[in-house]
C-alpha positions as CSV (number, residue, x, y, z in Angstrom):
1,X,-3.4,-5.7,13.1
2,X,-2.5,-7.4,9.9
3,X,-2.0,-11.4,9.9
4,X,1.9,-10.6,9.4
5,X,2.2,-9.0,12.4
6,X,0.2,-11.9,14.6
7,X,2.6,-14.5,13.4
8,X,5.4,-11.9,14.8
9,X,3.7,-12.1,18.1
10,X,3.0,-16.1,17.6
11,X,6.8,-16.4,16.9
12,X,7.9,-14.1,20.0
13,X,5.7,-15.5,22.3
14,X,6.8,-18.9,21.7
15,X,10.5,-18.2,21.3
16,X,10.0,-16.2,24.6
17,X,8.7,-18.9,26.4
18,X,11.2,-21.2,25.3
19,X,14.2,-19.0,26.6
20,X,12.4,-18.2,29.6
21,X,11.4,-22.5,30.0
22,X,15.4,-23.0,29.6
23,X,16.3,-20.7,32.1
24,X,13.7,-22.1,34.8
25,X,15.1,-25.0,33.9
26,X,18.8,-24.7,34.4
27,X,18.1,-22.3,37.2
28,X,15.5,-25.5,39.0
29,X,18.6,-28.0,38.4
30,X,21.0,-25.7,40.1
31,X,18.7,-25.6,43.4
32,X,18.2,-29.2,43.6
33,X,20.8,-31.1,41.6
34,X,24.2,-31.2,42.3
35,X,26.7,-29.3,40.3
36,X,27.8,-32.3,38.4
37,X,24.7,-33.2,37.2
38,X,24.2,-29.9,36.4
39,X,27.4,-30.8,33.9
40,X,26.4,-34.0,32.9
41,X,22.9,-32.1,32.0
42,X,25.1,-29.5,29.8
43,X,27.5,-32.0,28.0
44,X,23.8,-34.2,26.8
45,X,22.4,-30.3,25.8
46,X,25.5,-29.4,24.1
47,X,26.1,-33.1,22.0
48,X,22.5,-33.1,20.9
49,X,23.4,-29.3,19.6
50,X,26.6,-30.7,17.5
51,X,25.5,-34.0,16.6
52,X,21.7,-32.2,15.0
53,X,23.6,-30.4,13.1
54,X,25.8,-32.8,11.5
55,X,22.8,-35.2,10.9
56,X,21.3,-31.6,8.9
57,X,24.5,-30.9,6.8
58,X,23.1,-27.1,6.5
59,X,20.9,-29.1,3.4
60,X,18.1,-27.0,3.9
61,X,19.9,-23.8,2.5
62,X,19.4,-26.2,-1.2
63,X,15.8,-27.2,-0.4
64,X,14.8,-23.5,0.4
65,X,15.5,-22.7,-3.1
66,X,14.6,-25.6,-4.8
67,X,11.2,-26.5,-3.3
68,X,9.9,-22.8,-4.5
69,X,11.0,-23.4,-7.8
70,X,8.8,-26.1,-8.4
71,X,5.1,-26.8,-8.6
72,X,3.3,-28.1,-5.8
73,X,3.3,-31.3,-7.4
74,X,6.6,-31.6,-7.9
75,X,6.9,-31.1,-3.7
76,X,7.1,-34.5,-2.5
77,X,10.0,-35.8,-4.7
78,X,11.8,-32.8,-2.9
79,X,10.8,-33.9,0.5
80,X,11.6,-37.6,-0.2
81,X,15.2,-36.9,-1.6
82,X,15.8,-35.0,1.5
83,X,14.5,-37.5,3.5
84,X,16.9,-40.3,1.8
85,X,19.7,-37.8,2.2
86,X,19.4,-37.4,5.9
87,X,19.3,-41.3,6.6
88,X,22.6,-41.5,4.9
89,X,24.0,-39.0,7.1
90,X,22.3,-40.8,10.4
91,X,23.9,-43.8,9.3
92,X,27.6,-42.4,8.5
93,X,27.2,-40.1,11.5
94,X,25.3,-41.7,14.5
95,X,27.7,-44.9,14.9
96,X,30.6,-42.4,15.3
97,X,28.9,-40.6,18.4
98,X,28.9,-44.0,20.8
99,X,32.8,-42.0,21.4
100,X,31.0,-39.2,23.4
101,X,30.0,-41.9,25.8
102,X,33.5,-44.4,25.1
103,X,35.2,-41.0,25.9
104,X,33.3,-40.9,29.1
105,X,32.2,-36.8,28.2
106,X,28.3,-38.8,29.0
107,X,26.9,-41.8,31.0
108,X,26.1,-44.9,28.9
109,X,23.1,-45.0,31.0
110,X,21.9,-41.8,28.6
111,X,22.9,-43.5,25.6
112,X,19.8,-44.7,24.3
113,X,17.9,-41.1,25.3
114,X,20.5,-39.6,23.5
115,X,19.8,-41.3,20.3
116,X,15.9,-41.2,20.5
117,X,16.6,-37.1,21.7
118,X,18.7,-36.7,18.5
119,X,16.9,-37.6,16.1
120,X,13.5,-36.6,17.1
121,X,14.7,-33.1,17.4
122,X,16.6,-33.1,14.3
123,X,13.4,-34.4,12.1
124,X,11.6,-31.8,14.2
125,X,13.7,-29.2,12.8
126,X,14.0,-30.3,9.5
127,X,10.0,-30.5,9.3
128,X,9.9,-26.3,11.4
129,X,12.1,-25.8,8.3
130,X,9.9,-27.1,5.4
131,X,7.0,-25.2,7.1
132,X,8.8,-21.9,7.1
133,X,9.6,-22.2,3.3
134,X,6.2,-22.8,2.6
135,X,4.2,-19.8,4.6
136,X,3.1,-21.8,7.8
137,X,5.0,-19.7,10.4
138,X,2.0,-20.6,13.1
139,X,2.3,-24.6,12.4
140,X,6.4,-23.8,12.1
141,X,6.9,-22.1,15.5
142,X,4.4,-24.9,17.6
143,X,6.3,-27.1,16.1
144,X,9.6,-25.4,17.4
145,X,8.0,-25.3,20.9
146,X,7.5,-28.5,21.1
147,X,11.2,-29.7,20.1
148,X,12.9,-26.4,22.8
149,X,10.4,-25.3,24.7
150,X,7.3,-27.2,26.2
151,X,9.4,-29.9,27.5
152,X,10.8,-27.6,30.2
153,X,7.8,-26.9,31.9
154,X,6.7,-30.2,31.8
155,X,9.7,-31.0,33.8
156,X,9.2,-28.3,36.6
157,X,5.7,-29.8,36.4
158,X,6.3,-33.3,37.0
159,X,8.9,-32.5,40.1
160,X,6.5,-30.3,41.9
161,X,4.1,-33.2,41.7
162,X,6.4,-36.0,42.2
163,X,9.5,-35.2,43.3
164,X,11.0,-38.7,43.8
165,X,11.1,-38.6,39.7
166,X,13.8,-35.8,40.1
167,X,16.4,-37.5,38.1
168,X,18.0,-36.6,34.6
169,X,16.9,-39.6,32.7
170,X,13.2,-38.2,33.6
171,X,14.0,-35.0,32.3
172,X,15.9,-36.6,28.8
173,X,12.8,-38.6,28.7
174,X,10.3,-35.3,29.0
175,X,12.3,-34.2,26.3
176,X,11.9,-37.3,23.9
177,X,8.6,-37.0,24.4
178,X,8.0,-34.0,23.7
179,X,10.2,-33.8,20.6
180,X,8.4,-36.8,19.6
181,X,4.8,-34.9,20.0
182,X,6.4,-32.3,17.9
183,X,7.0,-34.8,15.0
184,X,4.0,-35.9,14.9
185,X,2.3,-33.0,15.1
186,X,4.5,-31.6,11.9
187,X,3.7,-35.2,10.0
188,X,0.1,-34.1,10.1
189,X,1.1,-31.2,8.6
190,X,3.2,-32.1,6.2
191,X,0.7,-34.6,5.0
192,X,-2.3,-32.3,5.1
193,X,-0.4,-30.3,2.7
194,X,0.4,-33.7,0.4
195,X,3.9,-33.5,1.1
196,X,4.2,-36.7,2.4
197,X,2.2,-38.6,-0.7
198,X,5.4,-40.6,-2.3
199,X,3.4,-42.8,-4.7
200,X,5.8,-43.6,-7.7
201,X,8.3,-41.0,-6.6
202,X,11.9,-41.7,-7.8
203,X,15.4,-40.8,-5.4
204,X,17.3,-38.4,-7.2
205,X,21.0,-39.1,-6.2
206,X,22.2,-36.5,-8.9
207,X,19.5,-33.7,-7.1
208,X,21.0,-34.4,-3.9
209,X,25.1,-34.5,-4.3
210,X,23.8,-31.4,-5.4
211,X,22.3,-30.2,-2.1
212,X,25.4,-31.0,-0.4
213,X,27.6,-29.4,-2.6
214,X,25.4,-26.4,-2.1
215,X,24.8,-26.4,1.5
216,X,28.4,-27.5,2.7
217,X,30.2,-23.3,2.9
218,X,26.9,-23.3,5.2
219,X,27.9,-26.3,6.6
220,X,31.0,-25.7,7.0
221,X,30.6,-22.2,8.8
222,X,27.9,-23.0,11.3
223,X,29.7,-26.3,12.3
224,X,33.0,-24.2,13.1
225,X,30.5,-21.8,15.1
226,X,28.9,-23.8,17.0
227,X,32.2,-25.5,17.7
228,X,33.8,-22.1,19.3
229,X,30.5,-21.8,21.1
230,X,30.3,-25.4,22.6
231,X,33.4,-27.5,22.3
232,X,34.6,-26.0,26.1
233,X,32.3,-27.8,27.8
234,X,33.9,-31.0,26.5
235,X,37.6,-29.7,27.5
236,X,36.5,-28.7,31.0
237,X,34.6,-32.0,31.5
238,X,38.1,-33.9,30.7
239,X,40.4,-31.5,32.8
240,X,38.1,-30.4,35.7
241,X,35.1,-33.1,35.6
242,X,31.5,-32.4,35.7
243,X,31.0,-29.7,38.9
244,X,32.9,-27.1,36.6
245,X,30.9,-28.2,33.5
246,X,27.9,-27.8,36.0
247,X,28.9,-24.0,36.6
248,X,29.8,-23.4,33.3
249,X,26.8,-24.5,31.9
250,X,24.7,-22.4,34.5
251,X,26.4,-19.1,33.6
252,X,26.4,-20.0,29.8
253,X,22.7,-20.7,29.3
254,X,22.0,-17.1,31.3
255,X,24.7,-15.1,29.2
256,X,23.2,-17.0,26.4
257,X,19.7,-15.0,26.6
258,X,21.5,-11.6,25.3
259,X,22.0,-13.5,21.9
260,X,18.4,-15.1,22.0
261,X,16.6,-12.0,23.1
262,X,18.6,-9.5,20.5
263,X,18.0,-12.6,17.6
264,X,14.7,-12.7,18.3
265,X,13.8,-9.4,19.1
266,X,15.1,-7.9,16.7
267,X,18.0,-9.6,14.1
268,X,15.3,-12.1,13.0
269,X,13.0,-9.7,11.8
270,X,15.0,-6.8,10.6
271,X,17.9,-9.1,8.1
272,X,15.3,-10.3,5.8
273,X,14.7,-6.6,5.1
274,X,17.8,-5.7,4.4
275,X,18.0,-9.0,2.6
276,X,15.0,-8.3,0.1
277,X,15.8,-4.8,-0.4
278,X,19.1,-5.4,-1.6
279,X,18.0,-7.9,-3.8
280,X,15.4,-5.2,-5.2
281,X,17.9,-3.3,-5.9
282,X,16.3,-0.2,-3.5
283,X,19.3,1.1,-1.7
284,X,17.6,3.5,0.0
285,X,15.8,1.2,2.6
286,X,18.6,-1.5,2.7
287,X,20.9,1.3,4.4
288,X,17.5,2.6,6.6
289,X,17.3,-1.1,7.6
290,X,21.1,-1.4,7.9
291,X,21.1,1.2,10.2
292,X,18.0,0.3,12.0
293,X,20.1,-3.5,12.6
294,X,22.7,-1.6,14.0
295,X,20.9,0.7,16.3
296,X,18.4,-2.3,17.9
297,X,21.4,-4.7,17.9
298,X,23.5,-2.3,20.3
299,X,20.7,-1.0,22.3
300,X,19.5,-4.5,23.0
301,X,23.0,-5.9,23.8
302,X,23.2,-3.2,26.5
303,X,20.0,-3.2,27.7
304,X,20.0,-7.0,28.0
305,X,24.0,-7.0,29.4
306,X,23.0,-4.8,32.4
307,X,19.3,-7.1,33.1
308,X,21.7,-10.0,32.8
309,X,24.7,-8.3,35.3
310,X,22.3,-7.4,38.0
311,X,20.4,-10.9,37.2
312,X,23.1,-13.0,38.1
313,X,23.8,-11.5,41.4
314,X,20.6,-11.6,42.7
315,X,20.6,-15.7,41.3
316,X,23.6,-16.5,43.4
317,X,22.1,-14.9,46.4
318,X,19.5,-17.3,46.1
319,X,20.9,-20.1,44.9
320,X,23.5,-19.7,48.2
321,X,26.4,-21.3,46.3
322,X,29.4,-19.7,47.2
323,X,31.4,-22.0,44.4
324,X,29.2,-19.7,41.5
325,X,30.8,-16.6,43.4
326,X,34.3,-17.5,42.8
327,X,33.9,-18.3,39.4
328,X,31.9,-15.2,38.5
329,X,35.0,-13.8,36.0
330,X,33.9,-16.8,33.9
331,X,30.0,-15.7,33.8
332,X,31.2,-12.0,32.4
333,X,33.3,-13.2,30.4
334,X,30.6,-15.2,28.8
335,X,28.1,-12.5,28.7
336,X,30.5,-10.5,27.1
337,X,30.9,-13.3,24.6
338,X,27.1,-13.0,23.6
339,X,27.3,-9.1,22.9
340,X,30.4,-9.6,20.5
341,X,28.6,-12.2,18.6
342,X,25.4,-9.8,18.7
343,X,27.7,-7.0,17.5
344,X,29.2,-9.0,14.6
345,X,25.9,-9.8,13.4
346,X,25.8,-6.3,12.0
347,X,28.6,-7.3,9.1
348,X,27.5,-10.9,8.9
349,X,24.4,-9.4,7.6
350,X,25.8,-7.6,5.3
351,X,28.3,-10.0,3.5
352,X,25.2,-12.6,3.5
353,X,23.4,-10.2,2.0
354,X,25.9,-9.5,-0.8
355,X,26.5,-13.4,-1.4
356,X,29.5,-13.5,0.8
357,X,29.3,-17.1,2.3
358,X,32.5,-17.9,1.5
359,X,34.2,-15.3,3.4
360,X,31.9,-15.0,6.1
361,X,33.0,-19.4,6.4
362,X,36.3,-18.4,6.5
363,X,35.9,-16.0,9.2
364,X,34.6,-18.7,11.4
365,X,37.4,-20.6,10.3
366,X,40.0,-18.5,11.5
367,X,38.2,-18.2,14.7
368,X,37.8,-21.8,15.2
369,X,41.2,-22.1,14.7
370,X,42.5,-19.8,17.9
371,X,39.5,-21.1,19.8
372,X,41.1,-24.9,19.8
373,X,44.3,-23.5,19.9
374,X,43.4,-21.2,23.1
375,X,40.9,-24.4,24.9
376,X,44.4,-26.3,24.6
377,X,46.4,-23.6,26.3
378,X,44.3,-21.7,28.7
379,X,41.5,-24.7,29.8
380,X,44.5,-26.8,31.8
381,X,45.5,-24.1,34.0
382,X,42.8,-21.9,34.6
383,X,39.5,-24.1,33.9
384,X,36.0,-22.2,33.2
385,X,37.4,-18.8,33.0
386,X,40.4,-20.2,31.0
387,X,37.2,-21.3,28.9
388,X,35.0,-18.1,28.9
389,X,38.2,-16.5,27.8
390,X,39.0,-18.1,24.7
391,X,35.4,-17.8,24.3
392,X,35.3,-13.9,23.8
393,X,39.1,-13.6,22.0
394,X,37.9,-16.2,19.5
395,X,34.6,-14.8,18.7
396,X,36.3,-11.2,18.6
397,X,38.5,-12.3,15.8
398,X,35.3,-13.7,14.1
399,X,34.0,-10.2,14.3
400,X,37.0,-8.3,13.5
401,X,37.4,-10.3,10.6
402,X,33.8,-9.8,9.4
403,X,33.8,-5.9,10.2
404,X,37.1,-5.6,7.8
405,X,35.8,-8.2,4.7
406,X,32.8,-6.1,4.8
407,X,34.3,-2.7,4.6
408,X,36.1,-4.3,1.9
409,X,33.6,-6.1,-0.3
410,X,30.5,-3.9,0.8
411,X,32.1,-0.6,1.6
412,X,31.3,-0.5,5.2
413,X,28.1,1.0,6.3
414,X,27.7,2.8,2.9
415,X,25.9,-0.4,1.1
């Protein structure tokens, strides 16, 4: 086995983990937590998701490029004008997210977690980032557990053994730490390799208005994503209250596996393929690769759709809450949700491949769009499956859209 193929199984066998930590998780608060915590557990998930990525800006999509380009010496400046960049954005951004708890959507009594959650994991991620880039997957993906994964177990952990501690400020704190273990653990890296060493290193303003001119169609596109995927919860919280954020959250974070097991499984390592090939001009094994993308993506979504379907009964059962029965059209719709956005992966692929950002950001645009447009509509009346339901129609249009710009740009399945 070559020492490719045991960072593949390094990678898996982390991600798995993780997935399989989350669901424990969510599944644990659900048996012993009330419904509304359950929500109020959601809404802090879901803000840290949104608010990590504005702090990012998509800047790394610049840095990728530009810290291969240079000599290892030349490394550090690179780091350190990234570094600068992203305190600029925690100081425009991070005073503006005190309205998630003015708005009420959290407790101020999570305020300060919040803060000391966000930005550990966003460092975190930056720092999984650089060590991609630079051919330390193993490093890259414990660094990744520790920011998604670890903490989770910890948590189940800590209640077994003392459960008067079963409270969600424990659990935020579990999380800090561990997502402070994980920067540390990455600074050591980092600084191993000499990326860290600054000594008479200049800020390049110039370098870095470049970056975010780069990096904002990225920006831009994965922002109005995760906005379709997330900003629900936040309309059901101020129309319904925290029980129906509670049951959303529990039937989004199972329906949610489908796109993490057919990502990880099989998307992750397939699109750099047809990535590289393309760019080698060998048509040949991009459409092999192409095709093999579209075969695992479909066979996964369904194999994963129907573990899911019979999953979720057999979770209620136990669980013995006859409010999740009633609201079960909201869980499908959801896991219906994931298999679009797994299906429309197949195009994605193949506009990014071809240098299509801007028209795979303007698909998400359009779908953002009828997603706030359908929240406003459907959310008052008929709650969480009024939610689910904008869910799937906006993420179909995403697709649609994506299918047809790549028929036209690409030719469809022919390159």
């Amino acid at each position: 086995m070559t020492f490719a193929n045991n960072y593949n199984l390094v990678g898996l066998g982390l991600r798995g983990a993780s997935i399989f930590g989350k669901f424990i998780l969510v599944t644990y608060l659900a048996t012993v937590f009330s419904l509304a915590d359950l929500g109020i557990y959601g809404l802090f998930i879901t803000s840290v998701v949104l608010v990590t990525y504005l702090l990012g800006l998509e800047f790394h999509t610049y840095t990728t490029r530009e810290i291969l380009a240079v000599k290892p010496e030349a490394r550090p400046n690179i780091v350190l004008n990234q570094i600068v960049m992203h305190v600029g954005a925690y100081l425009l951004v991070l005073p503006f997210v005190l309205l998630i708890f003015w708005g009420g959507f959290l407790p101020w009594s999570t305020a300060l977690l919040f803060y000391v959650v966000v930005i550990f994991v966003h460092i975190g991620q930056e720092i999984y980032r650089i060590l991609i880039i630079l051919s330390r997957p193993t490093a890259a993906y414990l660094v990744s557990f520790l920011l998604h994964g670890s903490w989770t177990f910890v948590v189940i952990l800590v209640a077994w053994l003392w459960p008067a501690w079963q409270n969600l400020n424990v659990i935020f704190s579990l999380w800090a730490g561990s997502a402070f273990l994980g920067v540390i653990v990455g600074a050591i890296l980092l600084t191993q390799m000499g990326l860290l060493h600054f000594q008479k290193k200049n800020v390049d303003f110039t370098w870095i208005w470049q970056g975010i001119q780069v990096g904002y169609k990225f920006f831009i596109g994965i922002i109005a994503y995760r906005i379709i995927d997330l900003s629900d919860r936040y309309f059901v919280q101020f129309f319904h209250g925290d029980t129906e954020v509670g049951i959303y959250t529990l039937f989004g974070s199972i329906a949610n596996i489908a796109q993490e097991f057919v990502f990880a499984g099989f998307v992750s390592i397939i699109f750099p393929k047809i990535v590289s090939s393309l760019e080698r001009g060998d048509l040949v094994t991009y459409r092999t690769q192409l095709q093999r993308l579209k075969q695992s993506v479909f066979r996964g979504s369904m194999i994963i759709g129907l573990v899911l379907t019979v999953g979720i009964y057999l979770l209620i059962f136990l669980l013995q809450r006859e409010e999740l029965l009633a609201a079960l059209p909201a869980y499908f719709l959801l896991l219906g949700s994931a298999i679009v956005l797994n299906l429309s992966m197949i195009p994605h692929y193949q506009l990014y491949a071809h240098g299509q950002d801007r028209r795979i950001m303007w698909a998400v645009i359009w779908g953002l769009g009828l997603n706030l447009i359908l929240n406003t509509i459907l959310i008052p009346s008929f709650s969480i499956i009024g939610a689910a339901l904008a869910t799937i129609l906006s993420f179909s249009v995403v697709g649609v859209l994506k299918w047809w710009f790549a028929r036209q740009i690409v030719g469809g399945s022919n390159q």
